[in-house]
N, C-alpha and C positions, 0 to 999 in steps of 0.2 A: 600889230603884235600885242599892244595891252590890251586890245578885245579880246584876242583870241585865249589871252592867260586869262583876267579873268573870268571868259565862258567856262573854261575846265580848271576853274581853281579848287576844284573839292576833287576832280580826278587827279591833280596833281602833288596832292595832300603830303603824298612823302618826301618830295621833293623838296614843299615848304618849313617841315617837318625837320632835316637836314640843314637847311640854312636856320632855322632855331638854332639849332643843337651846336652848330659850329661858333653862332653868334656868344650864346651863352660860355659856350667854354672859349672863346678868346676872353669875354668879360671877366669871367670868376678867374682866370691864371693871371690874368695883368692886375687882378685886386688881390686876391687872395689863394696863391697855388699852394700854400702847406696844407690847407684844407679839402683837399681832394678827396681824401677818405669820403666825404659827405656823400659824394656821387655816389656812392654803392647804394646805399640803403635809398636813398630818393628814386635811383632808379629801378629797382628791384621792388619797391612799391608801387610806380607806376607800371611797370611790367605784371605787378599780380592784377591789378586793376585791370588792367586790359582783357587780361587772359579769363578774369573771373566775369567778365563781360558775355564772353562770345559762349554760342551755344553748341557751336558743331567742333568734331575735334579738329577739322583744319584751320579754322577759325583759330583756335587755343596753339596751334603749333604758328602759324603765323606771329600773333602777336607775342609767344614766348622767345619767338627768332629776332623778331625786328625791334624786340625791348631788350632781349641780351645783348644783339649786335650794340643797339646805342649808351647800353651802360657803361659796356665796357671802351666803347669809343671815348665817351665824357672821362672817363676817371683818366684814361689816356692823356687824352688832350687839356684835363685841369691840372695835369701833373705838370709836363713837357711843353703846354703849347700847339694850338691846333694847326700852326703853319707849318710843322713840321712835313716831307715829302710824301712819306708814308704814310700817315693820318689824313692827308688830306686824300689822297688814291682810294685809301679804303673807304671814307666818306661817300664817296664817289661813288665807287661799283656799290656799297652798300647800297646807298640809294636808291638806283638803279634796279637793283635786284628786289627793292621794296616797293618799288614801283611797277612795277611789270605786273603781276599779281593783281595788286590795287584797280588799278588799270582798266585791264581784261575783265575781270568781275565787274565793276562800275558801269562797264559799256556792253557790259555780255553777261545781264544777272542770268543766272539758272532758272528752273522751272519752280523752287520752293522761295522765289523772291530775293534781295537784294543781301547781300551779304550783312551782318550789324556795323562793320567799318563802315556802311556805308548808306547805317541809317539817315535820312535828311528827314531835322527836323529845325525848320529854318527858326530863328527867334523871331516873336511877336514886332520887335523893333524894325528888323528887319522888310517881314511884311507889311510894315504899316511906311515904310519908304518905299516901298517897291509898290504898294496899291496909290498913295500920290503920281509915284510915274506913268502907273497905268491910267489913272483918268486925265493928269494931263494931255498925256499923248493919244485918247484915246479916238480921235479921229481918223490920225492915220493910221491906227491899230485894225480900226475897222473897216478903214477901205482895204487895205492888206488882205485882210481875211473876206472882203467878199461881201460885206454888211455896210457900205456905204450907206449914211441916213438915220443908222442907229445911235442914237445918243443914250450917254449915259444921267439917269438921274440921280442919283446918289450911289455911292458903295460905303461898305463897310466893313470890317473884319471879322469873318465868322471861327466857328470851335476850329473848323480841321483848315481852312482857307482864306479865302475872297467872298464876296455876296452882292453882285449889282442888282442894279434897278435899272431897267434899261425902260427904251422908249419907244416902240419899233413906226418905222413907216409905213402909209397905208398899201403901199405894193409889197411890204412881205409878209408871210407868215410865220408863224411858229415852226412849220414843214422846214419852210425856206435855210430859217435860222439854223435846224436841226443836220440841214445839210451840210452847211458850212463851217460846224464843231470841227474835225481835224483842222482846217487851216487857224481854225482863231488860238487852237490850242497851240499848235507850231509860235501862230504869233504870239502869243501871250507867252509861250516860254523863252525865247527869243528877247522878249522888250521887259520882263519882269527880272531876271535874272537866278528866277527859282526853278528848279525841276516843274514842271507841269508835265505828265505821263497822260499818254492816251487812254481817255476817259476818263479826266480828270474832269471836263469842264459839262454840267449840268442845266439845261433850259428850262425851267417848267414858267407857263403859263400864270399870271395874273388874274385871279377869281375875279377879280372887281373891275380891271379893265381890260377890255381888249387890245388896245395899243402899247400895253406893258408888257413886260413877264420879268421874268428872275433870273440870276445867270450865277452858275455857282462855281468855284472852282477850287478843289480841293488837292492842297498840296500835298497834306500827308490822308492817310487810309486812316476813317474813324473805325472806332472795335464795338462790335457790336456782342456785350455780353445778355446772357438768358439769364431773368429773372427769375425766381421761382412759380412765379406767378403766370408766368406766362406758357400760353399752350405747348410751344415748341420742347420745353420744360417739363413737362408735367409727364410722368409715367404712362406710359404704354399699358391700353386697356386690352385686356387678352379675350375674347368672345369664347363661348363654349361653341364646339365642333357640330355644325349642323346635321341630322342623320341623313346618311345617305339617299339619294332618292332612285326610285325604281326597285328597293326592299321589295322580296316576294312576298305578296300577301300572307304564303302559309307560316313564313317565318315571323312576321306581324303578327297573326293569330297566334303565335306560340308565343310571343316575348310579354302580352295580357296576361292578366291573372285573372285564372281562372274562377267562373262565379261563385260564393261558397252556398253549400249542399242547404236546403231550407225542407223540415222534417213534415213527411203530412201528417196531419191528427186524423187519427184513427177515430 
């Protein structure tokens, strides 16, 4: 059961999200319930925040629902007390109803990409506990996936991921390796505990050796902007209209100009 929460602990965001919120307002009424008022405006600025976030208008209708729902739940429950019957019901389906949504997009992005709730952008700290567990474990990472014999020689933390150095044995190849990217990626999302998305992870070959190559694995999408300088950049050169071809001669002989008149001496 604690694998299974935290495999889906960012799909289950609002769920955790509500036990904040409940936690917090049992704290602030048992220290301080005359000041309730506070909740309005701390909430109301994290509700702008949110909203000034998202770029699509359901996006901004979400977040201006599930930030009203909880403001006015806190100033409730910092007033009164959050164990009260009613506050805690509506907690509940609230939740519930913020979750559903969450949810469904998380595991079922659209075709213009992942919703922005639901950008992952893991912290550096993060990956760098998470790339320890991959090399520790990475033997039976790679028998899992198919590459028995691969060893890793070093990794490191690259701009958008992961970076190994692997080592490969003499019965496989590059091809071999290449075949077996979906299961490593399964494994590697599996035993890392980060989103890894198909086609994430990257083989290219070693210039210097042959029993090396490179293995890359990118959690988040790098942005590839155009410089000015660069061709893709650069203004569209317009060519003049070539003349038709197959023009009648007689019409050719008319569009010359004509020889000018040279006088004879008499």
């Amino acid at each position: 059961m604690t694998a299974l929460i935290g495999r889906y602990r960012r799909e289950l965001a609002p769920i955790w999200a509500a036990l904040v919120v409940y936690s917090l307002a049992a704290l602030f009424h048992g220290a301080a319930p005359q000041f309730w008022p506070f909740a309005l405006p701390v909430g109301a600025a994290a509700t702008a925040v949110a909203a000034r976030q998202a770029s699509r208008r359901r996006e901004r209708v979400y977040a201006l629902a599930v930030g009203a729902f909880a403001t006015v739940w806190s100033v409730l429950a910092w007033w009164a007390g959050p164990d009260h019957g009613p506050l805690v019901l509506a907690l509940v389906v609230g939740g519930i109803a913020a979750e559903l949504p969450w949810a469904w997009h998380h595991l079922h992005p659209g075709r213009d990409g992942e919703p922005w709730w639901h950008a992952y952008r893991p912290s550096r700290r993060r990956q760098e506990r998470a790339l320890r567990r991959l090399v520790a474990g990475w033997p039976a990472l790679a028998a899992e996936a198919g590459l028995e014999g691969v060893q890793v020689q070093s990794a490191e933390l690259a701009d958008h991921g992961w970076s190994f150095h692997l080592r490969v044995p003499p019965r496989l190849t590059l091809a071999d390796l290449n075949k077996h990217v979906p299961r490593l990626e399964a494994a590697l999302d599996v035993a890392s505990g980060h989103h890894v998305r198909p086609g994430a992870v990257k083989i290219d070959p070693d210039q210097r050796r042959a029993s090396r190559c490179h293995l890359r694995v990118l959690l988040t999408e790098p942005v590839v902007e155009l410089s000015p300088e660069s061709p893709a950049a650069a203004e569209p050169t317009v060519e003049p209209a070539a003349e038709p071809a197959g023009k009648p001669a007689a019409e050719q002989a008319g569009d010359a100009e004509p020889p000018a008149a040279t006088e004879r001496s008499g």
